[in-house]
Structures are given as structure tokens and as C-alpha cells.
C-alpha positions as CSV (number, residue, x, y, z in Angstrom):
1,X,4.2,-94.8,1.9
2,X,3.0,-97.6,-0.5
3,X,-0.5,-95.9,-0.6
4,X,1.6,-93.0,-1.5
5,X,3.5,-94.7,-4.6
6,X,0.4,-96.3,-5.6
7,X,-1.8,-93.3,-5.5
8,X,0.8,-91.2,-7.9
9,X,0.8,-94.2,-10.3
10,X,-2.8,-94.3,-10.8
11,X,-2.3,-90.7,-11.6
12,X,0.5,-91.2,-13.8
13,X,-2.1,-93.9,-15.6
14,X,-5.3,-91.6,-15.9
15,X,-2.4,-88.6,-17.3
16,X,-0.9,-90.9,-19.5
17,X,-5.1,-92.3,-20.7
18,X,-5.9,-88.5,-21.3
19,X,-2.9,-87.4,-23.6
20,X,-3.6,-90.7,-25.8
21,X,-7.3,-90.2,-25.9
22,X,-6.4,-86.2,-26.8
23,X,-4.2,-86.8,-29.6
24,X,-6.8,-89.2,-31.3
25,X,-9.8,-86.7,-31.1
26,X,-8.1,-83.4,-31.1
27,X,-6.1,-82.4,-33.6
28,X,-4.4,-84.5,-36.8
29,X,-5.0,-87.6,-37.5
30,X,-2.3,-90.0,-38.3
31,X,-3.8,-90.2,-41.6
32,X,-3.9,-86.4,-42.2
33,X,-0.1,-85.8,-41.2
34,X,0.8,-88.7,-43.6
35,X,-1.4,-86.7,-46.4
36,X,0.3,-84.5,-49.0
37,X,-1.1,-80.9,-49.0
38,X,-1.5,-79.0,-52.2
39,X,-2.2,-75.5,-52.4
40,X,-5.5,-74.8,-55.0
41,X,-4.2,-71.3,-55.3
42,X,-0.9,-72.3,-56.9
43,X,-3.1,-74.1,-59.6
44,X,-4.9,-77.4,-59.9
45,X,-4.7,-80.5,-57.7
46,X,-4.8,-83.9,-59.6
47,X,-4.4,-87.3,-58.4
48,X,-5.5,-90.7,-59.9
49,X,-7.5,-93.5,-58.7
50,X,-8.7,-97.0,-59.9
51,X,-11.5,-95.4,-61.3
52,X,-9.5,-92.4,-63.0
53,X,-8.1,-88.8,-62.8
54,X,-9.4,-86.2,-60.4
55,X,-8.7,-82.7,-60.6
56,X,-9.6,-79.7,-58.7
57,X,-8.7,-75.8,-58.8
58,X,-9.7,-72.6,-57.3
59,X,-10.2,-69.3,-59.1
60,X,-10.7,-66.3,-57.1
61,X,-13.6,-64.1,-58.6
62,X,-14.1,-60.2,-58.0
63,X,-16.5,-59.7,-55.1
64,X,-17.6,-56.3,-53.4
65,X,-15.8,-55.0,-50.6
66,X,-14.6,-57.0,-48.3
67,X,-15.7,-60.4,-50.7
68,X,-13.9,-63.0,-50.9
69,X,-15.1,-64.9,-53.3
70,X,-14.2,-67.8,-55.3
71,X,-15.1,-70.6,-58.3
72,X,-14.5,-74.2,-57.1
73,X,-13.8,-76.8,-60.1
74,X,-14.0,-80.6,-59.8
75,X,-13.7,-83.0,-62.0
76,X,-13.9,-86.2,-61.4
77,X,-14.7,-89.8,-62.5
78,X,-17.8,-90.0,-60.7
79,X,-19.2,-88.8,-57.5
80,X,-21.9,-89.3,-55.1
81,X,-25.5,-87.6,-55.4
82,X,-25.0,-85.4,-52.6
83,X,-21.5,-84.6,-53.3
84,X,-20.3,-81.5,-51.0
85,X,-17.3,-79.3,-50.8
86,X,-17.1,-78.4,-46.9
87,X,-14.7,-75.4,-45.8
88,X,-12.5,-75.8,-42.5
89,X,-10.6,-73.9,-40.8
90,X,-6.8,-75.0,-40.4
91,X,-5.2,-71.3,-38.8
92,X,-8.7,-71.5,-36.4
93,X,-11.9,-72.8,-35.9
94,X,-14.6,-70.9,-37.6
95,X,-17.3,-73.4,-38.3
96,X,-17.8,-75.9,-41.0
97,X,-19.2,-74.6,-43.9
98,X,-20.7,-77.1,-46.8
99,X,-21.3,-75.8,-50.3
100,X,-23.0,-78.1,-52.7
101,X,-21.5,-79.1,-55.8
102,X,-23.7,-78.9,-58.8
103,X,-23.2,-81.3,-62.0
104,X,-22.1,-79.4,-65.0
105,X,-21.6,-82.4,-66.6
106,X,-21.0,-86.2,-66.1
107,X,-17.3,-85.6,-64.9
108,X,-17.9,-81.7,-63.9
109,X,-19.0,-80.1,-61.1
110,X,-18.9,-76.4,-59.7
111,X,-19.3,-74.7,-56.4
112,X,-18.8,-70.7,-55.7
113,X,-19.2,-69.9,-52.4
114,X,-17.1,-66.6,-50.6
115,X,-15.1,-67.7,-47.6
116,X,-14.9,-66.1,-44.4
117,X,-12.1,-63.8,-42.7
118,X,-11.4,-62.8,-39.0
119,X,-12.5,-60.0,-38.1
120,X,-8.4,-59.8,-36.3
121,X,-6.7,-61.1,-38.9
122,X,-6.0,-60.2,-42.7
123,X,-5.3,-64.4,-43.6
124,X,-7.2,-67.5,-43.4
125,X,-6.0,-70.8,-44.2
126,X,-9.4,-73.1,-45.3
127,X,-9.3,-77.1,-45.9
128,X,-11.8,-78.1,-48.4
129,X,-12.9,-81.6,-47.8
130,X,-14.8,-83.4,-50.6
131,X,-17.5,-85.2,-49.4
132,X,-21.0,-87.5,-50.1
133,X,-23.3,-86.2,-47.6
134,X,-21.9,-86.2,-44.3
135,X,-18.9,-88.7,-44.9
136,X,-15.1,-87.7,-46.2
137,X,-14.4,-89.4,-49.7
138,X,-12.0,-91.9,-49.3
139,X,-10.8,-91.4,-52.8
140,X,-9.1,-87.9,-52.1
141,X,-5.3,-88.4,-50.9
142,X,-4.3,-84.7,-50.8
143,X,-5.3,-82.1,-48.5
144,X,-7.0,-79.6,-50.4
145,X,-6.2,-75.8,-49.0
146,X,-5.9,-72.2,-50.0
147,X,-5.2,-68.7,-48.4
148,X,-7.9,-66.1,-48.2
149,X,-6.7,-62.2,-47.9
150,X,-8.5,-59.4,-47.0
């Protein structure tokens, strides 16, 4: 009987190990819940930092037939050499998808890129995350998303 109680315990344990370790490596970070989300269709996303203001919008451009394309705008007070805009998935996982930023200017910089649809489904969300190379910048407190349509 006590080898019975103590086997169910160590299960208990190792369930109890699993679900912590899941909810750290799968899915939203405590940091990403606690984020704001803004929406770079409904217009531009600003924020400000010690450094100064960063803004970033989203135009959608005409593309051929089942294109989606679209113009991404940031400006900000400075940014890393290899300074990338990479496209997640937040309804599924499709992939990563980086697209290089390139300087327009000192404080400007401009991607266009067309983003993917399932081939089941007539709605995407997609995550931009701003980063320098392969590491997230720090300095971006919102969650940059935006709805693609066929």
C-alpha cells in the first residue's frame, strides 16, 4: 500500500514538472500576456523610450491575385545594423519569416514583403517582431500585429 501512495506521488510530481516546464516553452510568455497589442492596420503604433519616439505602420499595397502585399514603416531613434522585421504566426504556425529593413534615412527604415495565407482559411493573424539579427529588441513594448484577407 505505501509503495502504492508513493508511486502515485512521484507521478503527481513528474505531471506537475511537465505542465510547469510546458507553460514556459510553449505558448505566451509572462512577458507577452503583460504586453499591450496594437493593431498596425488600424494605423500607426508609437511608443517612447529613453532614447525617443518609435513609430511603426502598415500600408497594404495592390498585389496580383491572390497577393497580399504590404509596405512596413519604422521609424525609430536608432537601430541595430542588421535590423529585421520577422513575421509570426499568432492564429497558427506557418514558419518564421524575416524581412530586412533597409535605411531610408537615419531614423527611417522600410520593408515590403507579402505575407502568407492558408490555403483553409481566408484570415491570418501575423506578429511582427523587431529585431537585431537574431535577438528581439528590448526597446519594443507593444505587440506588433495585423490581419491578412484573402
Amino acid at each position: 500500500m505505501m509503495f502504492r501512495v508513493f508511486g502515485v506521488s512521484i507521478v503527481l510530481i513528474a505531471v506537475i514538472g511537465l505542465a510547469v516546464f510546458a507553460s514556459q516553452y510553449m505558448g505566451d510568455s509572462e512577458e507577452d500576456v503583460a504586453r499591450p497589442e496594437c493593431d498596425l492596420l488600424a494605423g500607426p503604433c508609437t511608443w517612447d523610450t529613453p532614447e525617443g519616439q518609435w513609430s511603426v505602420s502598415l500600408i497594404p499595397q495592390q498585389g496580383g491575385a491572390g497577393k497580399h502585399l504590404y509596405t512596413l514603416n519604422v521609424k525609430s531613434p536608432g537601430a541595430p545594423d542588421r535590423f529585421l522585421a520577422v513575421l509570426r504566426g499568432r492564429t497558427m504556425y506557418m514558419g518564421e519569416y524575416p524581412v530586412p529593413l533597409q535605411r531610408q534615412s537615419a531614423t527611417h527604415f522600410v520593408a515590403e514583403f507579402e505575407a502568407p495565407l492558408c490555403a483553409t482559411g481566408s484570415e491570418m493573424v501575423w506578429q511582427i517582431d523587431l529585431q537585431s539579427g537574431q535577438q528581439k529588441l528590448e526597446s519594443v513594448p507593444p505587440i506588433l500585429f495585423f490581419r491578412a484577407h484573402r
